[in-house]
N, C-alpha and C positions, 0 to 999 in steps of 0.2 A: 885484944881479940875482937872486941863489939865494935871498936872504930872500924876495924877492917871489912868485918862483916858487912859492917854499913855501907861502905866504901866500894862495897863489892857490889850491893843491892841495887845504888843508882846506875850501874853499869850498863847500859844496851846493849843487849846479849843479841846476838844472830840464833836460833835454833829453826834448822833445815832438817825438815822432817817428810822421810818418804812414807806417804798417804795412799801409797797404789791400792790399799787396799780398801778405802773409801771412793774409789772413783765411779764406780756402777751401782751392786747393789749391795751396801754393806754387812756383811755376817758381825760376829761378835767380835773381830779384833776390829774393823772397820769402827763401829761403834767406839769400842776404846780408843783410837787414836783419834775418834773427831769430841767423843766429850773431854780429853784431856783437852786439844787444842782449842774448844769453848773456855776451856777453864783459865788454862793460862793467855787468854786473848783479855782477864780482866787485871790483869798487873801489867803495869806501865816500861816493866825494867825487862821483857821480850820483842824483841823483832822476829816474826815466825815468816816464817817462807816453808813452801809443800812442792813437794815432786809426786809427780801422778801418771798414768800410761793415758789416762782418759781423766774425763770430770762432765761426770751426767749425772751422779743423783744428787739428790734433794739436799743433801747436807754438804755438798762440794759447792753448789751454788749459792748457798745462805754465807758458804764462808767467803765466796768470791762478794758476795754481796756485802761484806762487813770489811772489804776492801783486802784481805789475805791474798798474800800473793802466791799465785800457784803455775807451774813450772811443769808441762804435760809434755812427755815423749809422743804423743800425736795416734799411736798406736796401742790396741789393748793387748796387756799381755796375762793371759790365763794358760799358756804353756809352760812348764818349766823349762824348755830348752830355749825357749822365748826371751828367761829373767838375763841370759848373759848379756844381750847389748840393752837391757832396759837399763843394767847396772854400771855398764858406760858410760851411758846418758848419764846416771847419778853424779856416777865421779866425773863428769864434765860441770855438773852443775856443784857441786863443791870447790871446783876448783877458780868458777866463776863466783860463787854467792860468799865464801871464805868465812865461816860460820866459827863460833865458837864452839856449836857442840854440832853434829848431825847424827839424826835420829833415826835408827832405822826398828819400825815397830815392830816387826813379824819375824821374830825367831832367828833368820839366819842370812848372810850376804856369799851368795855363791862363788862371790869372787875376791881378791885383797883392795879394798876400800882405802882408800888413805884422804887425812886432812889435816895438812898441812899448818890450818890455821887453829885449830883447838882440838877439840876429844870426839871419839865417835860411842856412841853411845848403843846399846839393843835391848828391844824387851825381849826375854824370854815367856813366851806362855805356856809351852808345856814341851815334853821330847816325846810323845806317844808314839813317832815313826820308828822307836828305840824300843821306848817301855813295852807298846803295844803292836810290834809291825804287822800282826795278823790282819789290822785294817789297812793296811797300807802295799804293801808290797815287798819283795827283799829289794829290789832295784832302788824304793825310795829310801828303804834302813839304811842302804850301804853312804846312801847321796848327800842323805840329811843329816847323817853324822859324820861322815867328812868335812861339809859345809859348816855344820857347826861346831864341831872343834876349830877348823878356821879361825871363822866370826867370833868367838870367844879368847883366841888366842890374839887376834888384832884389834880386837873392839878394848877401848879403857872401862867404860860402866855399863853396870848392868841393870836392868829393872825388870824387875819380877812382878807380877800377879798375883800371885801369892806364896804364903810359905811353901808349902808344897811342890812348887814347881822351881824355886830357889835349892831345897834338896837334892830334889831330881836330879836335878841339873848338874851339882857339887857333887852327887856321888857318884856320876858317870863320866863328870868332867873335873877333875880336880883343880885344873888351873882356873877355873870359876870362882874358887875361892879367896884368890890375887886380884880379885879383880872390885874396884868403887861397886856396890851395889846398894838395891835398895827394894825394899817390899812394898811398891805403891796399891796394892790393890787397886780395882778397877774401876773408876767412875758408873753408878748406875742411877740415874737421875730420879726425882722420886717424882713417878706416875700421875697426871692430872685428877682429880675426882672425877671421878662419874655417877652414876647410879649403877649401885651390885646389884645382879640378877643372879637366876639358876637357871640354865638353859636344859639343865639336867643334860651336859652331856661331861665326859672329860677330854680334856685340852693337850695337848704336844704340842710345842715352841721349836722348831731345831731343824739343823738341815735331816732327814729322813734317811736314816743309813745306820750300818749293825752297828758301828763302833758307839752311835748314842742308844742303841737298845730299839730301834724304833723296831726290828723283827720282834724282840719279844714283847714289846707293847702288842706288836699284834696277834702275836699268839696267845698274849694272854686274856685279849679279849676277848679271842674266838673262844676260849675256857668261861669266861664270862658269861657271854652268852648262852653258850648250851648249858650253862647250867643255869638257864631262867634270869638274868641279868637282862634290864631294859636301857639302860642309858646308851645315848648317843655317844660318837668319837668322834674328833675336830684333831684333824692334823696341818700343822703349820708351817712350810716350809719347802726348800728343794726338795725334788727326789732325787739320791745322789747313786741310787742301785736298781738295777733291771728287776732286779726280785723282789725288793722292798714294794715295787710297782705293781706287780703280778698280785702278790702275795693282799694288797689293797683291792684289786678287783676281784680277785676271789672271793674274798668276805664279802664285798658289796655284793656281787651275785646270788648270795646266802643270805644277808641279811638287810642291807641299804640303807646300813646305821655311820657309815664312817662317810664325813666331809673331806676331803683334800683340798684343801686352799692356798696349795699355793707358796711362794713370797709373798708375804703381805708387809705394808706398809705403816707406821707408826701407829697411826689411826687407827686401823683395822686390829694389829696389834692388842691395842688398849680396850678396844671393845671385849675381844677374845677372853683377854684376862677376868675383864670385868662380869663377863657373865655366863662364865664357865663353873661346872659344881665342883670340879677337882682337878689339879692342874698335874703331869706325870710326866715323870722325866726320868728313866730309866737308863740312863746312860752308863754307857760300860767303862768310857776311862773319860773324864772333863780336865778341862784344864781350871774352869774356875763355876761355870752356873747362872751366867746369867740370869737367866728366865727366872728358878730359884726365886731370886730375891726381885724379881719386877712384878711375879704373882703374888709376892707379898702384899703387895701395895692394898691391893682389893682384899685380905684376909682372908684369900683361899685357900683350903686342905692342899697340902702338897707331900705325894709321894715318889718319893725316888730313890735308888740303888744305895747301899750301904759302900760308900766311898769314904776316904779320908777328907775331900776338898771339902765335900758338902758339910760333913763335921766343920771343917772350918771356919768356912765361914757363915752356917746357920745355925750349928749348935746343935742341942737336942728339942728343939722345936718345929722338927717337919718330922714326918714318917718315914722310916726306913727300911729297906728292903734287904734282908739279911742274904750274906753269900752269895756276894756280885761275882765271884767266879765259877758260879755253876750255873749257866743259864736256865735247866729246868726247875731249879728250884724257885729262882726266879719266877721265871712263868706259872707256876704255883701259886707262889706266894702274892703277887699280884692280881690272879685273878680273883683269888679267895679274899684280899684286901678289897678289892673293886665292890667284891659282892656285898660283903659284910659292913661294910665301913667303918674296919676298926683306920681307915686310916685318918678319920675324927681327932686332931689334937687341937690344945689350946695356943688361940693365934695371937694373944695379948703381947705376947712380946717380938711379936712380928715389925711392931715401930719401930724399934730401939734396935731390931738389927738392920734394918732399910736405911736406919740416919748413918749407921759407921758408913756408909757407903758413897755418902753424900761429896759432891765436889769440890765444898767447904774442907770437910777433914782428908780428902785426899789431895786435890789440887796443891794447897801448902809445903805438903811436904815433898813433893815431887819439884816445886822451885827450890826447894833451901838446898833438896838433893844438887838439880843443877849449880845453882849458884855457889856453893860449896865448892864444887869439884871443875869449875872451869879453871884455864891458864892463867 
C-alpha cells in the first residue's frame, strides 16, 4: 500500500479549477480558492490550470505572475442566468485541458459537467438558500436546490469547510453521503504584525446585509448610544441592501459616529483589525467566520451570534450572543454587551486556534485527499 501511495505522489496531476470567483473582488470563497491554490502551487506532483469570467484583481495577477495558467471566458459573469454559457465554456475547457480532477469551488454547477478524463470534484460551503431562504428568495430556494442535488448526484468528491456544512448538506441530501469527502477547513493565513492600537471604535468585516446581522448591529448601536455609549462604528464592506444603506445615514444624521468604508483591500484590512477596540460579527447563519479567526491575530475582544460554526471552530473563547433566532433579544443583548464590556474574555488561547488554520495543517490534507482519490 505505501509503494503505491508512493507511486501515486510522483504523478503530475492536472487539477482545473474554476476561480470565477477570484476574478474581481474576492469575498470569502474567492479567498479560499486562491489560499488553497498558494498552497498547493508549493508541491511539485500538481499541474493547476484556472478558468475565470475576468482576472483583474490583485491575487489573479500574482498568480499569472507565478506563471499559473489561467483560461478567462472574456466576459463577467455576476448574473445567474449569465453561469449557463460561462459553464460551457468550462466544459470546453475540460474537454480541452483533460484534467484528472476538476474543481469547481462554489457550491454548485447549474448544468451536467462531465470529465471524461478523471473526477469532478465541489466544495460545498454552506445550503443557507435551503436552511435560511428568508435571505435569499423562493425563486433562488427552488434553483439552488435543484442545482445542487444535481451537482451532488454527478460530482464524485466533495469538500466541505467544515463539519457543519458537511451535515447540512447529508441531511438534506442524502446521497452526499456516497459520495469521497473530506473536511478541509479553510486556509486563513496568519496576519502580518503590526502595532495594536485602540481606536476606540468597534469594527464589522462582511458584505453589509440582514442575513450577517449588519441591521441589528445597527440597531444595536442606536441602543448604545442613547444610552450614553461613546465609541465609534467602522463598517467594512459592500452594501448588498437599500435599507441596510438608509438605515447608515439615519444614525449618521443623529450621531456621525459610523465610518462606511467600503471594500477594502488587504492592507486596509489589517490595519482595521489592528486598531479596532472590539471586532463584531453578528451574523445570523455563516457558513464558516473568517474574520472571527483574522481578528484573532491582533488579540481583539470578539463578539458574535451564538451559532454552532463559531463553537467550532473558536471554542469557548470569544463572547456569545445568546438566542440567534430572536433578533430583539439580540439587539438587547448586544447593546448592553457594547456598554458594559462584559464582552472582555481571555485571548491567550487565541494562538493555538489561529495555527489549526494554518496552510501547513490544511494544505496537506487536501493533497492526500486528492491524490488518493484520482483514477
Amino acid at each position: 500500500v505505501r509503494k503505491s501511495i508512493a507511486a501515486l505522489e510522483v504523478y503530475l496531476m492536472k487539477l482545473l479549477i474554476d476561480a470565477r470567483s477570484l476574478g474581481t473582488k474576492p469575498s470569502g470563497i474567492g479567498m479560499y480558492i486562491y489560499n488553497i491554490i498558494r498552497e498547493l502551487l508549493r508541491f511539485s506532483d500538481y499541474k493547476l490550470v484556472l478558468i475565470t469570467d475576468v482576472s483583474l484583481s490583485d491575487e489573479m495577477k500574482l498568480l499569472e505572475n507565478l506563471n499559473v495558467r489561467i483560461l478567462k471566458y472574456g466576459k463577467s459573469v455576476s448574473k445567474s442566468y449569465k453561469l449557463f454559457p460561462y459553464y460551457l465554456f468550462v466544459q470546453e475547457c475540460i474537454y480541452k485541458e483533460k484534467p484528472e480532477i476538476f474543481w469547481e469551488a462554489n457550491n454548485l454547477v447549474p448544468i451536467r459537467i462531465k470529465n471524461p478524463y478523471g473526477k469532478l470534484m465541489v466544495t460545498i460551503h454552506d445550503i443557507f438558500p435551503i436552511t435560511v431562504p428568508q435571505y435569499y428568495g423562493w425563486k433562488y430556494e427552488y434553483y439552488f436546490k435543484f442545482a445542487l442535488n444535481k451537482t451532488i448526484k454527478n460530482f464524485d468528491m466533495i469538500l466541505y469547510d467544515s463539519v457543519e456544512s458537511k451535515n447540512e448538506t447529508e441531511k438534506k441530501f442524502p446521497k452526499a453521503r456516497e459520495k469521497k469527502n473530506f473536511v478541509s477547513y479553510i486556509i486563513i493565513p496568519r496576519l502580518p504584525g503590526v502595532e495594536v492600537t485602540d481606536n476606540n471604535s468597534f469594527l464589522y468585516i462582511g458584505n453589509l446585509e440582514k442575513r450577517k446581522g449588519t441591521d441589528l448591529l445597527l440597531k444595536a448601536y442606536e441602543k448604545y448610544r442613547q444610552s450614553g455609549g461613546g465609541r465609534a462604528l467602522r463598517l467594512c464592506g459592500r452594501v448588498r441592501e437599500k435599507k441596510i444603506e438608509e438605515l447608515i445615514k439615519k444614525l449618521n444624521e443623529t450621531y456621525g459616529t459610523i465610518s462606511c468604508l467600503g471594500y477594502i483591500n488587504e492592507a486596509e484590512k489589517i490595519r482595521e483589525y489592528a486598531s479596532c477596540h472590539c471586532f463584531v460579527f453578528p451574523s445570523k447563519a455563516e457558513g464558516f467566520g473568517i474574520p472571527v479567526i483574522e481578528a484573532m491575530n491582533y488579540k481583539k475582544p470578539i463578539i458574535v451570534t451564538e451559532l454552532s460554526i463559531f463553537r467550532e471552530i473558536a471554542g469557548e473563547n470569544i463572547y456569545y450572543l445568546p438566542h440567534a433566532n430572536d433578533d430583539n433579544v439580540i439587539i438587547d443583548n448586544l447593546a448592553k454587551a457594547m456598554l458594559d464590556e462584559s464582552y472582555i474574555t481571555d485571548t491567550n488561547k487565541y494562538t493555538e486556534i489561529v495555527e489549526k488554520f494554518q496552510a501547513e495543517n490544511i494544505g496537506e490534507g487536501i493533497r492526500r485527499f486528492l491524490v488518493k482519490n484520482i483514477n
